[in-house]
C-alpha positions in Angstrom: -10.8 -8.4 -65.4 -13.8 -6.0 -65.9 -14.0 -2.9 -64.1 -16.7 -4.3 -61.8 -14.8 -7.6 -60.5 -12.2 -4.9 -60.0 -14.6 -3.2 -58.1 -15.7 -5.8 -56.3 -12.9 -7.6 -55.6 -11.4 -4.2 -54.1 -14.4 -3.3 -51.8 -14.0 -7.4 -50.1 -10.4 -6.2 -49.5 -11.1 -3.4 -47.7 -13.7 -4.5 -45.8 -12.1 -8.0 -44.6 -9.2 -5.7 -43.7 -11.6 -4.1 -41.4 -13.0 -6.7 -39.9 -9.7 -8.2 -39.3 -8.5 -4.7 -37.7 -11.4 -4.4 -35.4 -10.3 -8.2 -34.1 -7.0 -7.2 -33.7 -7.6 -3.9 -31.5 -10.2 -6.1 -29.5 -7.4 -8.8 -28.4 -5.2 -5.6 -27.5 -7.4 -4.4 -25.3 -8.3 -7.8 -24.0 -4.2 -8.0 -23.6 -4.3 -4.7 -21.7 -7.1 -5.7 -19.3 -5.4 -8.9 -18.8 -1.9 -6.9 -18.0 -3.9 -4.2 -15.9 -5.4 -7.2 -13.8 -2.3 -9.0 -13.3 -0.9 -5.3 -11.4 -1.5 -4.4 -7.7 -0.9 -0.4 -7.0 0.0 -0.2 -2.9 0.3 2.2 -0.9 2.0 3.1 2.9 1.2 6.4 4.0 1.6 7.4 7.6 -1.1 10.2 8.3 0.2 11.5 11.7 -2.5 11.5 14.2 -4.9 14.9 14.6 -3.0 16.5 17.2 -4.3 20.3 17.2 -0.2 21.1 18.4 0.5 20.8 14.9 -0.8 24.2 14.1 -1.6 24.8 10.5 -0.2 21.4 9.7 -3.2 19.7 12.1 -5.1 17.2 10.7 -7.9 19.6 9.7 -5.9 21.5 7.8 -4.9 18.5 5.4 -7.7 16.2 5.1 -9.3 17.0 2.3 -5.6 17.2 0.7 -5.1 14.0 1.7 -8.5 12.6 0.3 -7.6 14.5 -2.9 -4.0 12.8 -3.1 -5.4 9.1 -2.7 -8.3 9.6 -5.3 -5.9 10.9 -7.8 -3.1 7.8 -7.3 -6.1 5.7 -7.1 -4.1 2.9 -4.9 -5.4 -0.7 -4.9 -4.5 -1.3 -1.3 -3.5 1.4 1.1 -2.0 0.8 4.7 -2.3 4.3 7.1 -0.7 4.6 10.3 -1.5 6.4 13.2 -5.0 7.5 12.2 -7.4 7.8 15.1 -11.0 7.1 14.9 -12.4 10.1 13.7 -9.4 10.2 10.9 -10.0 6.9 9.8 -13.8 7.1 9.9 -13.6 10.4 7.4 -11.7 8.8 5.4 -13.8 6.1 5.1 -16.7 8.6 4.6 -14.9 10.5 2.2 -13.3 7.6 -0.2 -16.2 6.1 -1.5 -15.0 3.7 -3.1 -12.9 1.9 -0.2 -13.8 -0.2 2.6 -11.6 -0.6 5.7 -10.3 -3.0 8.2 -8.9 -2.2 11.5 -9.1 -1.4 15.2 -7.5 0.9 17.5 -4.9 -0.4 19.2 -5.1 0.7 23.0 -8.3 -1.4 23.1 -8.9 -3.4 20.3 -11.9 -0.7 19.5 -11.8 2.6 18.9 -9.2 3.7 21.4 -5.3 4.6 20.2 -4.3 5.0 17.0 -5.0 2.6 13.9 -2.9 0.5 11.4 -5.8 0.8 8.7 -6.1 -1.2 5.8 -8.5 0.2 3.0 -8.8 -1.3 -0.4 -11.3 -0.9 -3.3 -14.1 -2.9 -2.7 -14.9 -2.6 -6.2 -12.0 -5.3 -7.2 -11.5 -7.1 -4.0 -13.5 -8.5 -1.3 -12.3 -9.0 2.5 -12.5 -12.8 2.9 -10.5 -12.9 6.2 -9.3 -9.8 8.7 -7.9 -9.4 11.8 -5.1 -7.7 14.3 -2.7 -8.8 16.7 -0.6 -6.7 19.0 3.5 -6.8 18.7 4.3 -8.1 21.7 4.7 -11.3 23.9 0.4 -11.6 24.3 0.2 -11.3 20.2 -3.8 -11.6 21.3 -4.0 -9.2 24.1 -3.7 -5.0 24.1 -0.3 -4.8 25.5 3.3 -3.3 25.2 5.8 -5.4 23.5 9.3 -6.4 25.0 11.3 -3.3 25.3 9.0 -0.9 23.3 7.5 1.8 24.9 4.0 2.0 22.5 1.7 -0.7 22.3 2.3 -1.8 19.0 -0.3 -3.4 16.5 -0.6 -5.0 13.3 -3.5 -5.0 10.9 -4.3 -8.3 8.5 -6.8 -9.1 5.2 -6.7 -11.7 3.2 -8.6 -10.2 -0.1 -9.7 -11.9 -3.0 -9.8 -10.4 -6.6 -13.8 -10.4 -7.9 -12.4 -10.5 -11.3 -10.0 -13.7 -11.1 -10.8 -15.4 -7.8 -7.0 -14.8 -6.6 -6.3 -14.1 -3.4 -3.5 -12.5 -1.2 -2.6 -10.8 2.1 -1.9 -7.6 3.2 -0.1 -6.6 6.9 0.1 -3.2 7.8 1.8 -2.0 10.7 3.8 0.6 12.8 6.6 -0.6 14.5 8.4 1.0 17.9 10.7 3.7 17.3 12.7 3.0 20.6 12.5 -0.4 21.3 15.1 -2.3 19.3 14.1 -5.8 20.7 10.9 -4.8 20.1 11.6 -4.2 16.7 13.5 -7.4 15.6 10.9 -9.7 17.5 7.9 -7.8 16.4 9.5 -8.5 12.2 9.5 -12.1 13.8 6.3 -11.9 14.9 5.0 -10.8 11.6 6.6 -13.7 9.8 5.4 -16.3 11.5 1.5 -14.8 11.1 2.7 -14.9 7.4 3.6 -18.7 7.3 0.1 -19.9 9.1 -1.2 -19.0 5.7 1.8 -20.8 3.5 4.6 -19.3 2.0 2.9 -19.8 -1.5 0.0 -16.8 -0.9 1.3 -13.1 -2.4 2.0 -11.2 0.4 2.3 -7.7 1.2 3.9 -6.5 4.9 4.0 -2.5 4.6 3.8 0.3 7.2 6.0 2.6 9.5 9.4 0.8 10.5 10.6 3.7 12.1 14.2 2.8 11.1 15.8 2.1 7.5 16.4 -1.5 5.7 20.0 -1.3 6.6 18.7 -0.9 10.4 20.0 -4.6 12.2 16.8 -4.4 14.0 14.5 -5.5 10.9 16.8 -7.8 9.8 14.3 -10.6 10.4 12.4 -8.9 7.8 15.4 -7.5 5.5 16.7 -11.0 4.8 13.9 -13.4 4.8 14.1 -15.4 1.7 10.3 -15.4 0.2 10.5 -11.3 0.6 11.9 -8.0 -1.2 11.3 -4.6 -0.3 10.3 -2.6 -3.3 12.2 0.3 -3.4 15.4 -2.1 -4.0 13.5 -4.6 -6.3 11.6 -2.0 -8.3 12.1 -2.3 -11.9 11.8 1.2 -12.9 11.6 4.4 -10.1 9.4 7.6 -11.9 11.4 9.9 -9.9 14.5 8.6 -11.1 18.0 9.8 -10.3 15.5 12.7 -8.0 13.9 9.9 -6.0 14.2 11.2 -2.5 15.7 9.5 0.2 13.4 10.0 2.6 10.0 9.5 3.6 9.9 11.1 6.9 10.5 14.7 6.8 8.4 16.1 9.7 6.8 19.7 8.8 9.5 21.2 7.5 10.9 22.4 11.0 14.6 21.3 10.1 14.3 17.7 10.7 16.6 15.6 8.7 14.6 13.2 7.5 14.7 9.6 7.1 13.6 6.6 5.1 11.7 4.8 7.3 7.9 3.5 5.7 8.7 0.5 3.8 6.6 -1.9 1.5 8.0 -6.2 1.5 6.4 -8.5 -0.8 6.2 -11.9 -1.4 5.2 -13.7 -4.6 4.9 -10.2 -6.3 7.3 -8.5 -8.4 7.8 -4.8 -8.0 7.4 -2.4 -11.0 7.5 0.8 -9.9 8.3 2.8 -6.8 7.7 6.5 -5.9 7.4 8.6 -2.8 4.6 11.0 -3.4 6.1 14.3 -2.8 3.4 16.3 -3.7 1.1 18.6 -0.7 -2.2 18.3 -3.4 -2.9 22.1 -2.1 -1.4 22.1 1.2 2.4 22.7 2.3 2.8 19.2 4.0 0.2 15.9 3.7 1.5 15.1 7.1 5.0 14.6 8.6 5.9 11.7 6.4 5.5 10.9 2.6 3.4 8.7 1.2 4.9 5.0 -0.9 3.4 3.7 -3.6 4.6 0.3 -5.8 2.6 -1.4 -8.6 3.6 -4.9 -8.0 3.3 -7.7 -10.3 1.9 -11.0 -9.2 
């Protein structure tokens, strides 16, 4: 062999090799869209409602904290409780890149506080929406059984732009003294869940005001299509320093409890972490926020 086909022969090499390399990196990041796509991030987060008693802890105070926290974890889907309407309307304002369902739950309107669902209305679209109170007149503003709230739930059903999937989302904020009101409001929930089929992923996530092991949610707890997350979860970023609770008040000695929970059906849980973080302020509000990446 001359020292040209040598040449030449070496220069083909190298540049198939390339070629070939560049393929290769292009189906990885194919693979990682693909992986990335097949991942909901969700979030629960109750923002305790503006009430100016809470000092330097009042809403005010931790807005733009809050706004700061959600841009940063970036969820897909994020469920808020207790937001009134000028909460939920700056954070709609302020998260560009999120649209909103939900009403307030004195009237239906604007009146009471919300059970919010925002998503980013970049991936998904809101093909169906809609609320219904926990209580006996699931379609009229009312107080439920034994509770002493009126109680809502907020629904979408939102479909992925990039795939065409779709799936549900429930977001809600149970009683904290009723306990029939609890166990037949986790009843209530379930049977909204079936008029869709058990079949459609399905996320039920909000402010349960009492832990898993609570008999009052046992409804919920042990129905067989569901898992809540924090149990499920593959891996937990906190590890062994996950806390064990996500209501903590303002750090005015209350114990604290694990009471904001995410269920899912038809996803597999990933991840789960309790943001501890204030993002610039002692406190985002009274409770932590939760956040799972689910797989479908």
């Amino acid at each position: 062999m001359t020292t040209n086909q040598f040449t030449r022969i070496f220069w083909t090499v190298l540049v198939w090799g390339g070629l070939l390399s560049s393929v290769s990196c292009g189906s990885s990041t194919t693979d990682k869209a693909t992986a990335d796509s097949s991942e909901l991030r969700a979030m629960t987060f109750n923002i305790r409602y503006a009430n100016p008693d809470d000092g330097p802890d009042y809403w005010d105070h931790r807005r733009e904290a809050v706004v700061r926290m959600v841009r940063e974890v970036r969820p897909d889907v994020m469920g808020i409780q207790e937001g009134l309407v000028q909460q939920v309307t700056y954070l709609d304002s302020a998260l560009s890149s999120y649209s909103y369902v939900g009403v307030g739950r004195d009237d239906g309107r604007e009146a009471g506080e919300y059970a919010a669902i925002f998503y980013n209305d970049s991936l998904y679209t809101a093909t169906e929406s809609g609320h219904f109170w926990l209580s006996e007149t699931p379609d009229t503003a009312a107080l439920g059984w034994d509770a002493v709230c009126i109680r809502i739930a907020t629904w979408a059903k939102l479909r992925e732009k990039a795939t065409g999937r779709d799936f549900l989302v429930f977001n809600t904020h149970f009683d904290h003294i009723g306990v029939i009101a609890r166990q037949e409001s986790a009843k209530l929930l379930l049977d909204r869940v079936r008029t869709f089929g058990d079949s459609i992923p399905t996320l039920i996530m909000g402010d349960f005001n009492f832990p898993v092991s609570d008999p009052s949610l046992a409804p919920l707890v042990n129905a067989p299509t569901f898992c809540e997350a924090r149990q499920a979860a593959k891996t937990k970023p906190q590890g062994d320093s996950l806390p064990e609770v996500t209501y903590r008040g303002f750090g005015h000695g209350e114990t604290g409890e694990l009471i904001d929970h995410i269920f899912c059906q038809g996803f597999e849980p990933q991840t789960y972490e309790i943001i501890t973080s204030g993002y610039g302020v002692p406190y985002l509000s009274d409770h932590m926020p939760v956040v799972a990446v689910l797989r479908y």
